[in-house]
MDAnalysis code that builds the backbone (N, CA, C; Angstrom):
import MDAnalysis as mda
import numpy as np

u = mda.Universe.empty(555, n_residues=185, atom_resindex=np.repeat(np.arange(185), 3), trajectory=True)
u.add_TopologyAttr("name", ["N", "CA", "C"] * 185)
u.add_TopologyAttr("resid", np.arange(1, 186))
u.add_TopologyAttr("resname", ["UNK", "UNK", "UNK", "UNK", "UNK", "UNK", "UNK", "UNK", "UNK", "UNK", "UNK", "UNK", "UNK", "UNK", "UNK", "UNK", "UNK", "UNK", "UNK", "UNK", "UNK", "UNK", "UNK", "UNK", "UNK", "UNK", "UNK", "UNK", "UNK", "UNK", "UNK", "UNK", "UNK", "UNK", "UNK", "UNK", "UNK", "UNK", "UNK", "UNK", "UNK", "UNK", "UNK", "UNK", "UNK", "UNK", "UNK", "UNK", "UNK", "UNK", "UNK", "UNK", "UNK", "UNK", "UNK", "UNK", "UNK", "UNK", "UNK", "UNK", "UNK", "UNK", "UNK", "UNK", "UNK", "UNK", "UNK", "UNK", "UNK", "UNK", "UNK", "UNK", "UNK", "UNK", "UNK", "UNK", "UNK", "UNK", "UNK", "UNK", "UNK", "UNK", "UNK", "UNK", "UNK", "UNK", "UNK", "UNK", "UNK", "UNK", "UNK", "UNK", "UNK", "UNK", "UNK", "UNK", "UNK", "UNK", "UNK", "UNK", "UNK", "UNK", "UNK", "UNK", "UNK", "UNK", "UNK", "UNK", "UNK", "UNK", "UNK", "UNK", "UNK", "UNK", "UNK", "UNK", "UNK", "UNK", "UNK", "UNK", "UNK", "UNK", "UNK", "UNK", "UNK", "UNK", "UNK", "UNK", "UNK", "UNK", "UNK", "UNK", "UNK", "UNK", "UNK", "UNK", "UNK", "UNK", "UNK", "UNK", "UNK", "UNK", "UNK", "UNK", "UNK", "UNK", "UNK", "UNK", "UNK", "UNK", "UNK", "UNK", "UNK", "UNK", "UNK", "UNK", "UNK", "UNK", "UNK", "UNK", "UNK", "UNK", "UNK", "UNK", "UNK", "UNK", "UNK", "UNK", "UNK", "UNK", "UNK", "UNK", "UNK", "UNK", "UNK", "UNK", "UNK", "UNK", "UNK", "UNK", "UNK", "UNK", "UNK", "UNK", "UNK"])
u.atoms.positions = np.array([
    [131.000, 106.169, 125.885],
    [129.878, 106.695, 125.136],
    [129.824, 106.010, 123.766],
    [128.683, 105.475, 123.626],
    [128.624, 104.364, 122.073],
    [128.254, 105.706, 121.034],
    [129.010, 105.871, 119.862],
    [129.250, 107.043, 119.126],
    [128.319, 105.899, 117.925],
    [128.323, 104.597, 117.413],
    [127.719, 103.999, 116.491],
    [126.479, 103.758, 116.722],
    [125.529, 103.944, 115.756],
    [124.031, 103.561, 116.098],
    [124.530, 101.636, 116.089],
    [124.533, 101.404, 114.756],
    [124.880, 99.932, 114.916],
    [126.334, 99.123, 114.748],
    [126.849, 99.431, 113.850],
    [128.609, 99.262, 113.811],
    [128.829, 100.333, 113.492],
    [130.480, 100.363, 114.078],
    [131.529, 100.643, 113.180],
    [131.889, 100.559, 111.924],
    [131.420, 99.623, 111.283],
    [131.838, 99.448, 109.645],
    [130.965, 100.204, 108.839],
    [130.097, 101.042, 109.401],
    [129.213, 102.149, 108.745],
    [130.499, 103.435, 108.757],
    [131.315, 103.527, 108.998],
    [132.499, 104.149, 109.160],
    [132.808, 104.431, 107.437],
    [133.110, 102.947, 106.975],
    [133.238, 103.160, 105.582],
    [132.337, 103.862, 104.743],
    [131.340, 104.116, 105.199],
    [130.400, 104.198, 104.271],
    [130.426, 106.192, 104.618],
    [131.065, 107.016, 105.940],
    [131.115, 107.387, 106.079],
    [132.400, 108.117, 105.420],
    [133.160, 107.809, 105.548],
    [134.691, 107.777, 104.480],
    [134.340, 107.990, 103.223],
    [133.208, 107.196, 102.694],
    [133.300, 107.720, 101.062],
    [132.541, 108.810, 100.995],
    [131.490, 108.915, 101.842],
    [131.024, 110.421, 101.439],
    [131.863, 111.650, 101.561],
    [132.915, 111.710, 102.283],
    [133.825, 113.022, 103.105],
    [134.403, 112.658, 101.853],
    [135.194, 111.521, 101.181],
    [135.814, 111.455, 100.276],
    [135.290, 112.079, 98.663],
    [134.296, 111.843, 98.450],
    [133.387, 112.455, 97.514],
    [133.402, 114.216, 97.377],
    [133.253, 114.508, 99.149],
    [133.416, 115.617, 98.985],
    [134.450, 116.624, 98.922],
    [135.262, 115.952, 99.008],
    [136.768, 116.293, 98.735],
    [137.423, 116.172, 97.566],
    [136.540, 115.034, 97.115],
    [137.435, 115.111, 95.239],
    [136.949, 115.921, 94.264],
    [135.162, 115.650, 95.019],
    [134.565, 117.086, 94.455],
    [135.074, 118.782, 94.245],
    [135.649, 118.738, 95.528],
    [136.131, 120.241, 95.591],
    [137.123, 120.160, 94.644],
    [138.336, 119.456, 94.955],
    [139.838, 118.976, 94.161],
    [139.069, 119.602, 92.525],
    [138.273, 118.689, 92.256],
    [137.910, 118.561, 90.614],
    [137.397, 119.887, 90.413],
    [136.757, 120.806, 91.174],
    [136.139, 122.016, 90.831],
    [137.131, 122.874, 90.775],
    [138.233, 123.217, 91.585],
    [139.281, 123.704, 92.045],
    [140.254, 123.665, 91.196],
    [140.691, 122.650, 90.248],
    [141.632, 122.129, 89.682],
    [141.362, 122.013, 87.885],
    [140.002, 122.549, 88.296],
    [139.109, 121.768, 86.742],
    [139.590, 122.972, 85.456],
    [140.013, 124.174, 85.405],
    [140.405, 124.595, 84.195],
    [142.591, 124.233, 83.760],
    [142.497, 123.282, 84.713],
    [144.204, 123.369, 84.636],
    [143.684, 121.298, 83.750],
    [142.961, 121.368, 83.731],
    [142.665, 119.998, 82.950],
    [142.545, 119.823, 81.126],
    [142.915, 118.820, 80.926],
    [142.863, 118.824, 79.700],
    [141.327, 118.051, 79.598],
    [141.202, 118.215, 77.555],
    [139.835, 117.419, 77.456],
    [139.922, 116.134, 77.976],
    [140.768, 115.325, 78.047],
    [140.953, 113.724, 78.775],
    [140.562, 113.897, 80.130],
    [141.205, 115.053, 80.821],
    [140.878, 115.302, 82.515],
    [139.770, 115.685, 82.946],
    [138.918, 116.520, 81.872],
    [137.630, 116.568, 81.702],
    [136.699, 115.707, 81.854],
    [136.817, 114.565, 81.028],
    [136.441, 113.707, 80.779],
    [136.304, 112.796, 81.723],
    [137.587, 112.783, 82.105],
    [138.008, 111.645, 83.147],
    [137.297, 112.021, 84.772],
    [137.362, 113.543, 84.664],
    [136.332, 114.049, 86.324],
    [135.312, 114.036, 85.753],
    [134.856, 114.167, 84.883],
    [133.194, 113.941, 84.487],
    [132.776, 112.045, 84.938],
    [133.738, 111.668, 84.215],
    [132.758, 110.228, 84.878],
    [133.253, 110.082, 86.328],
    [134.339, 110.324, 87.350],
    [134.414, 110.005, 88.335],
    [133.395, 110.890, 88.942],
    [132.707, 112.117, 88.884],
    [132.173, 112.689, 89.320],
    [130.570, 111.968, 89.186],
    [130.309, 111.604, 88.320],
    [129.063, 110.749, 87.902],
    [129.178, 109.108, 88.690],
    [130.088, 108.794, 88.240],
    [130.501, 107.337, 89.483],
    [130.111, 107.680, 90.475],
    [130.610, 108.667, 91.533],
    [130.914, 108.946, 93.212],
    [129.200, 109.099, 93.215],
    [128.515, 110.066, 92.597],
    [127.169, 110.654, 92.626],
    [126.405, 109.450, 92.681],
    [126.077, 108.655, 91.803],
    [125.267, 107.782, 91.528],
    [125.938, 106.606, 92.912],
    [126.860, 106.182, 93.201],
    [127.082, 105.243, 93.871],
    [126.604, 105.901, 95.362],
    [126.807, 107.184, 95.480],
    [126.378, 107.902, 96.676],
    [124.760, 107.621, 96.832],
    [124.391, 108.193, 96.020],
    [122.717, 108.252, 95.858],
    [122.272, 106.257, 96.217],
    [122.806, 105.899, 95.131],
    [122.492, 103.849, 94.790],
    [122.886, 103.508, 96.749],
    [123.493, 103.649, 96.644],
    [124.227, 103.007, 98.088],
    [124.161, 103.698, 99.175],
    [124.784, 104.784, 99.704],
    [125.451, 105.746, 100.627],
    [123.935, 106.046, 101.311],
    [123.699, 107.128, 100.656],
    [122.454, 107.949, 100.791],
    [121.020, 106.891, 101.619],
    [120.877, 105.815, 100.541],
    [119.793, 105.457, 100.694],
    [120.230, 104.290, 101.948],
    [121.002, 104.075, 102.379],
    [121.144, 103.241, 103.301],
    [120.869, 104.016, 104.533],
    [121.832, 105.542, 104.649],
    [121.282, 106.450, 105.462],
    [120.140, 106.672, 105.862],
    [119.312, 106.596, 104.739],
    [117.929, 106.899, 104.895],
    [116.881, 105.811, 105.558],
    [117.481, 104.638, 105.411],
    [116.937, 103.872, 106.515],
    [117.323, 103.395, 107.794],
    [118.394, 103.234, 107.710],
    [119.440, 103.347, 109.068],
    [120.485, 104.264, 109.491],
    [120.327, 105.601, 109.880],
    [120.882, 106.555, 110.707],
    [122.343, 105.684, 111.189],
    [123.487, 106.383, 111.268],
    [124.508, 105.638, 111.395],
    [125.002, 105.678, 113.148],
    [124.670, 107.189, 113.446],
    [124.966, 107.165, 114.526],
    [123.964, 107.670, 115.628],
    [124.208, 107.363, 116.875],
    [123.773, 107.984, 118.027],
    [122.750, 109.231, 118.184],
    [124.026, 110.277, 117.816],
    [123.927, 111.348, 118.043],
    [122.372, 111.999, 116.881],
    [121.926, 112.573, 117.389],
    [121.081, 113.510, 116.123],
    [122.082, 114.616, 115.622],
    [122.770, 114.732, 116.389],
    [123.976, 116.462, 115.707],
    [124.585, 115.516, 114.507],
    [124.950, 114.300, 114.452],
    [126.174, 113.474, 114.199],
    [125.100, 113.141, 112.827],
    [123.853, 112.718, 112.899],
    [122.914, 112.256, 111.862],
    [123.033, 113.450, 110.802],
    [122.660, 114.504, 111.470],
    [122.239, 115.430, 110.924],
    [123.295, 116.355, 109.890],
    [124.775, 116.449, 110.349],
    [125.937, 116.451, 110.094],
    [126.091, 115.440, 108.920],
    [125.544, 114.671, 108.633],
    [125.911, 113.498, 107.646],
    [124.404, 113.623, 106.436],
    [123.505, 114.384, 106.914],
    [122.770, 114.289, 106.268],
    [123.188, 115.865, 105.395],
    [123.967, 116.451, 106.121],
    [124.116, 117.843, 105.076],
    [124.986, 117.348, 104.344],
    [126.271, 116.844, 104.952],
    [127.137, 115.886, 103.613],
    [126.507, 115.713, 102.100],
    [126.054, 114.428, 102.840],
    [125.454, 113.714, 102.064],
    [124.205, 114.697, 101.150],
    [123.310, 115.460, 101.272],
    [122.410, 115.878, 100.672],
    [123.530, 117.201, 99.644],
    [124.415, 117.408, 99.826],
    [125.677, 118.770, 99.070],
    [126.104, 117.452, 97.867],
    [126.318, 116.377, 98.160],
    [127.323, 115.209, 97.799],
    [126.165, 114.413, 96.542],
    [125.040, 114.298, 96.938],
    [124.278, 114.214, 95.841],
    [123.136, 115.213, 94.809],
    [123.414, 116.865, 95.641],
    [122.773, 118.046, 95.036],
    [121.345, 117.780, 95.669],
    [120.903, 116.788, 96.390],
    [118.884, 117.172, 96.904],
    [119.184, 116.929, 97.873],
    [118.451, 117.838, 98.566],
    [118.220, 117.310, 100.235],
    [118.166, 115.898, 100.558],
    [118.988, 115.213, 101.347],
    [118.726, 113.915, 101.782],
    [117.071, 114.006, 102.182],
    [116.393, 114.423, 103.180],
    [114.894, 114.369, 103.421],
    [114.206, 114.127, 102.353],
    [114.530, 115.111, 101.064],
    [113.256, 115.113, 99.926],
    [113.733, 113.694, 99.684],
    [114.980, 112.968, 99.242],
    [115.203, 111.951, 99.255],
    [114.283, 110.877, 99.740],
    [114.538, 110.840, 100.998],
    [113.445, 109.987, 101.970],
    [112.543, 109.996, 102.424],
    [111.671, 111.259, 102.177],
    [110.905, 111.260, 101.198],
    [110.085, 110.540, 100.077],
    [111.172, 110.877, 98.892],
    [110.800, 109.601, 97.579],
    [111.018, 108.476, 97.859],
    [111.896, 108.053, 98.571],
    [112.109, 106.631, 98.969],
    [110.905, 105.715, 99.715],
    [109.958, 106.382, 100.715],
    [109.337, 105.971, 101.687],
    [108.117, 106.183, 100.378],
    [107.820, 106.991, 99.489],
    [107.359, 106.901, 98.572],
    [107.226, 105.653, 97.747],
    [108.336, 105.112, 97.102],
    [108.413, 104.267, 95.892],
    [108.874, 102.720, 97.159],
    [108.643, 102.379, 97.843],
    [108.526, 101.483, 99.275],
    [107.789, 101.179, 99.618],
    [106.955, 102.176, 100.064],
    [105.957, 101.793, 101.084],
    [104.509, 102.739, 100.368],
    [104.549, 103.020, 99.295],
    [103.245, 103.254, 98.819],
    [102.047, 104.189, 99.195],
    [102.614, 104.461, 100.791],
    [101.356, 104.931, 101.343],
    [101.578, 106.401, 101.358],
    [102.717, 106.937, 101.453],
    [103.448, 108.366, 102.364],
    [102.199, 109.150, 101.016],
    [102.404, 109.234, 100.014],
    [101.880, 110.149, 98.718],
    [100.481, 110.002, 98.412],
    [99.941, 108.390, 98.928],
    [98.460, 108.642, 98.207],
    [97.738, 107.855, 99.790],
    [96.478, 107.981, 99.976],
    [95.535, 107.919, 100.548],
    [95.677, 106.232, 100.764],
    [95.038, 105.732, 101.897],
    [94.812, 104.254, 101.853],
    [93.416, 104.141, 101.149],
    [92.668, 105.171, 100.794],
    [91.514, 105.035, 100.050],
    [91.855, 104.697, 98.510],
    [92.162, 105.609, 98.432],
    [93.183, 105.912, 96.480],
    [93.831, 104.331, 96.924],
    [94.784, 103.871, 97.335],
    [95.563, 102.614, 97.030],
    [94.429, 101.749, 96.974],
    [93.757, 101.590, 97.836],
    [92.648, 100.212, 97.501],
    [91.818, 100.489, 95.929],
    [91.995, 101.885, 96.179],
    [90.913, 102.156, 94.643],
    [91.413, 101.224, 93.404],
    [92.940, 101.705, 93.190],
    [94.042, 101.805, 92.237],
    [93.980, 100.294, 92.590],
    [94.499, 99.812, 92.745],
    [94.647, 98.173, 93.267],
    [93.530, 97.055, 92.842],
    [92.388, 97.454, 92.967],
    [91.317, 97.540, 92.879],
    [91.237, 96.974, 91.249],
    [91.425, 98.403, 90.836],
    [91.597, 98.718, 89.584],
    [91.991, 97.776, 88.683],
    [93.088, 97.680, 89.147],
    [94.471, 97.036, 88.404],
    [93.813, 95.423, 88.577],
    [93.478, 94.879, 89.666],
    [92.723, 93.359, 89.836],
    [91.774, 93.125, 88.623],
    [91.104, 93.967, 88.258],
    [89.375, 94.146, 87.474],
    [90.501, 94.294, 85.843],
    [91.177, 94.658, 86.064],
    [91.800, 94.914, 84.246],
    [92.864, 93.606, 84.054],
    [93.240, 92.829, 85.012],
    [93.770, 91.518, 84.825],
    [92.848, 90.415, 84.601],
    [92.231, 90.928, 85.411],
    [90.743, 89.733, 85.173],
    [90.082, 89.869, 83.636],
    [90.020, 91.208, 82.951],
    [89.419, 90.790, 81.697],
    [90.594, 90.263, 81.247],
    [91.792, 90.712, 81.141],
    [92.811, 90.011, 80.222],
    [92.833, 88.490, 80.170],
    [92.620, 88.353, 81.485],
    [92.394, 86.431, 81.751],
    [91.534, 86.275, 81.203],
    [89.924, 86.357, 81.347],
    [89.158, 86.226, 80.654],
    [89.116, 85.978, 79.692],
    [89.964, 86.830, 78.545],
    [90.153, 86.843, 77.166],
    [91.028, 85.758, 76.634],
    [92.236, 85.513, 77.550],
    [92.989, 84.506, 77.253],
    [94.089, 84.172, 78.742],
    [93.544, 82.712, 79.247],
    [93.703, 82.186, 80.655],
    [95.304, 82.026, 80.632],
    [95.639, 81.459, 79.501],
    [97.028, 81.726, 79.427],
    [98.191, 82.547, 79.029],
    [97.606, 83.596, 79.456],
    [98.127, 85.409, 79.141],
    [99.279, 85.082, 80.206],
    [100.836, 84.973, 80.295],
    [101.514, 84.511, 81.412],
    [101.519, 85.908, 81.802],
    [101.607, 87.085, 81.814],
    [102.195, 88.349, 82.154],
    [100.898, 88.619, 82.685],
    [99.689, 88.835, 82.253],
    [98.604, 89.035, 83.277],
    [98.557, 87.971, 84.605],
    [99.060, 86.965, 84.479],
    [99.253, 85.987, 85.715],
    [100.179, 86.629, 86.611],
    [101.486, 86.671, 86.065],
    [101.977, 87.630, 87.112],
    [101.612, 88.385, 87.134],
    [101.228, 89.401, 86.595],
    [101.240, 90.803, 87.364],
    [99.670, 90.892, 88.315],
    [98.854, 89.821, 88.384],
    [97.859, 89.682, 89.166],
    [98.059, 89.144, 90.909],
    [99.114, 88.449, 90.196],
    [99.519, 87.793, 91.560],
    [100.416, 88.974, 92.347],
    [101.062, 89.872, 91.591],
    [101.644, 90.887, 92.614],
    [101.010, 92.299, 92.833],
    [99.438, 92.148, 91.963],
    [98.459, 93.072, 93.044],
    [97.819, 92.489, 93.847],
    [97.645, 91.310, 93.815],
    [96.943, 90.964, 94.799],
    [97.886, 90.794, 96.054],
    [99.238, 91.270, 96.084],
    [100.098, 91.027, 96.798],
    [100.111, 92.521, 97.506],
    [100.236, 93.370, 96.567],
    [99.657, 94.689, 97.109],
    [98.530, 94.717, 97.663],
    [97.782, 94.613, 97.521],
    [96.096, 94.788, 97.826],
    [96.229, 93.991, 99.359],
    [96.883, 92.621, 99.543],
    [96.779, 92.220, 100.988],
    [98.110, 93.251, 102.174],
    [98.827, 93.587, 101.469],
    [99.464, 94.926, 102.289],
    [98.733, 95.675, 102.378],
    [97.670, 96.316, 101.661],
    [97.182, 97.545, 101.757],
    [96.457, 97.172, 103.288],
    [95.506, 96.145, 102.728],
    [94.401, 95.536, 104.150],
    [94.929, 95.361, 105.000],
    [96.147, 94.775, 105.305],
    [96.855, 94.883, 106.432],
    [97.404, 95.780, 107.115],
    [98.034, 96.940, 106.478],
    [98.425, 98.137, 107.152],
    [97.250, 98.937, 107.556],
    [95.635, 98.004, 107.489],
    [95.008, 99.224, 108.125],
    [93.887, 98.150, 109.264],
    [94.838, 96.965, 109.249],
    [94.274, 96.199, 110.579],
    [93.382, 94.919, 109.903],
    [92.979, 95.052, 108.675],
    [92.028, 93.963, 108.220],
    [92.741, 92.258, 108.012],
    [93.107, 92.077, 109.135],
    [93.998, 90.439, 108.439],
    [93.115, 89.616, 107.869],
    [92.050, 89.292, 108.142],
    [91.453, 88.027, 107.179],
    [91.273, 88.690, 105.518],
    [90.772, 89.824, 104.931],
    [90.894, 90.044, 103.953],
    [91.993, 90.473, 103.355],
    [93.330, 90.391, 104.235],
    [94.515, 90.456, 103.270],
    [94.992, 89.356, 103.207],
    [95.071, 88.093, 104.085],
    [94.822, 86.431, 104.041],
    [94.210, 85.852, 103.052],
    [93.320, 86.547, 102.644],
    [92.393, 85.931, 101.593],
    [92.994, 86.715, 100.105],
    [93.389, 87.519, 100.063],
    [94.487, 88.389, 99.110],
    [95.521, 87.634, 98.825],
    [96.514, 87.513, 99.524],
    [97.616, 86.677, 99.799],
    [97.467, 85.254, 98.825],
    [96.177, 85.303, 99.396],
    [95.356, 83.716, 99.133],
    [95.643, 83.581, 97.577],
    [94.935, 84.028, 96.911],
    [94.745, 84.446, 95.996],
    [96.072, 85.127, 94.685],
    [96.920, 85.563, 95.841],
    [98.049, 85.459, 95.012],
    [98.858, 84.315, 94.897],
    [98.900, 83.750, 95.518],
    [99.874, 82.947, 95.470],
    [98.892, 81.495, 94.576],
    [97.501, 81.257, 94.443],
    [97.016, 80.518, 93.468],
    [97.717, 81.441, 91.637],
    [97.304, 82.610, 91.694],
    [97.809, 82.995, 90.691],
    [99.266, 82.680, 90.261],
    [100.215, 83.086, 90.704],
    [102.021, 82.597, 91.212],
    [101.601, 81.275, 90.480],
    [101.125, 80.312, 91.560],
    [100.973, 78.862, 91.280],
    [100.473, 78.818, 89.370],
    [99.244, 79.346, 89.046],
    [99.007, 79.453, 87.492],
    [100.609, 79.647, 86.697],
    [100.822, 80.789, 87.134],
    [101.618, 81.657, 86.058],
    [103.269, 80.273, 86.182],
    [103.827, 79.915, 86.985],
    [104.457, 78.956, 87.096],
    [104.310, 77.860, 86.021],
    [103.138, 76.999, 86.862],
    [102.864, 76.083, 85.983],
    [102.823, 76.248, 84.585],
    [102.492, 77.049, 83.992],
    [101.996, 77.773, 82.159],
    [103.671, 77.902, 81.956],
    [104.399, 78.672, 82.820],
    [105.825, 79.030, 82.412],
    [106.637, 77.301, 81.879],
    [106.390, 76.722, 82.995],
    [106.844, 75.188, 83.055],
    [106.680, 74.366, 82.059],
    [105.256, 74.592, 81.530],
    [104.728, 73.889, 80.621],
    [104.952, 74.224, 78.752],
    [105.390, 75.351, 79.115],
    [105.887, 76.399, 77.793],
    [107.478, 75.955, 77.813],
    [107.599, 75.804, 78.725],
    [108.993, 75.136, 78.787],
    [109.498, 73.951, 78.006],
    [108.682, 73.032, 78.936],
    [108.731, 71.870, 78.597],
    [108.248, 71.841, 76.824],
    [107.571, 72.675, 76.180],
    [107.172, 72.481, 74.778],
    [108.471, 72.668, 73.911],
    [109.074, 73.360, 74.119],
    [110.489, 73.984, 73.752],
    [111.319, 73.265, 73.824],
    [111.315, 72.280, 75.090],
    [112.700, 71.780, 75.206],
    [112.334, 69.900, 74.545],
    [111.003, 69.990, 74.000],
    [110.407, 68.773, 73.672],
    [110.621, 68.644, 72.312],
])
């Protein structure tokens, strides 16, 4: 019976959470026989384990399930959601949120917003062609804007998006290069 969704070496990653939750207890358990140094000292390991849980652990979970089983997922997701204080779900959740753009707002609202954001780079260019930061940041809505069209089937107008970013990219480059070259001249 294959007990791993994909390896074994997700094992480790399994180890530090049980471990977390065990030093956790230790430190709660143990925490008035501490001095201010021991205090101190479980305060940042406790902040280390958390944040590296959440940075790493958690969010890897959240896109790749480690094992097989749903009892075995699910078992790791209570861990893990005690081990960083929020529900792993609300987690992934925010994650599929700040990713993929779509879970929270409308594909209407994103083209709006996107939209938006294209029309307020364009006056900045307008005003001054060699604005380098309106160059990028045009080229990576228009990078958005051809995801948007695409996740709802339109390929030639996210082709032509795409298009369009990557002439911008190409601007903002060249200007970087050339600002360069003034500097090093």
């Amino acid at each position: 019976m294959k007990i791993w969704k994909n390896t074994r070496l997700d094992a480790a990653m399994l180890v530090l959470s049980i471990a977390q939750f065990v030093a956790t207890l230790l430190l709660a358990t143990n925490w008035k026989h501490f001095s201010v140094f021991g205090w101190v000292g479980s305060f940042v390991l406790l902040v280390f384990m958390t944040v590296y849980n959440i940075i790493v652990v958690s969010h890897l979970f959240t896109h790749v399930h480690w094992f097989e089983s749903p009892l075995l997922n699910g078992l790791v997701s209570m861990l893990n959601s005690i081990n960083i204080g929020q529900s792993v779900q609300s987690y992934q959740c925010h994650s599929a949120r700040s990713y993929h753009g779509g879970v929270a707002v409308s594909q209407e609202e994103r083209e709006k917003v996107v939209d938006r954001g294209i029309a307020a780079f364009e006056k900045a260019l307008a005003l001054d062609p060699n604005y380098f930061d309106a160059l990028s940041y045009i080229n990576l809505t228009y990078r958005e804007k051809a995801k948007a069209l695409a996740a709802v089937g339109k390929i030639d107008e996210a082709n032509l998006a795409y298009q369009k970013a990557e002439e911008y990219k190409k601007k903002a480059t060249d200007l970087r290069a050339g600002q360069s070259a003034k500097k090093a001249g």
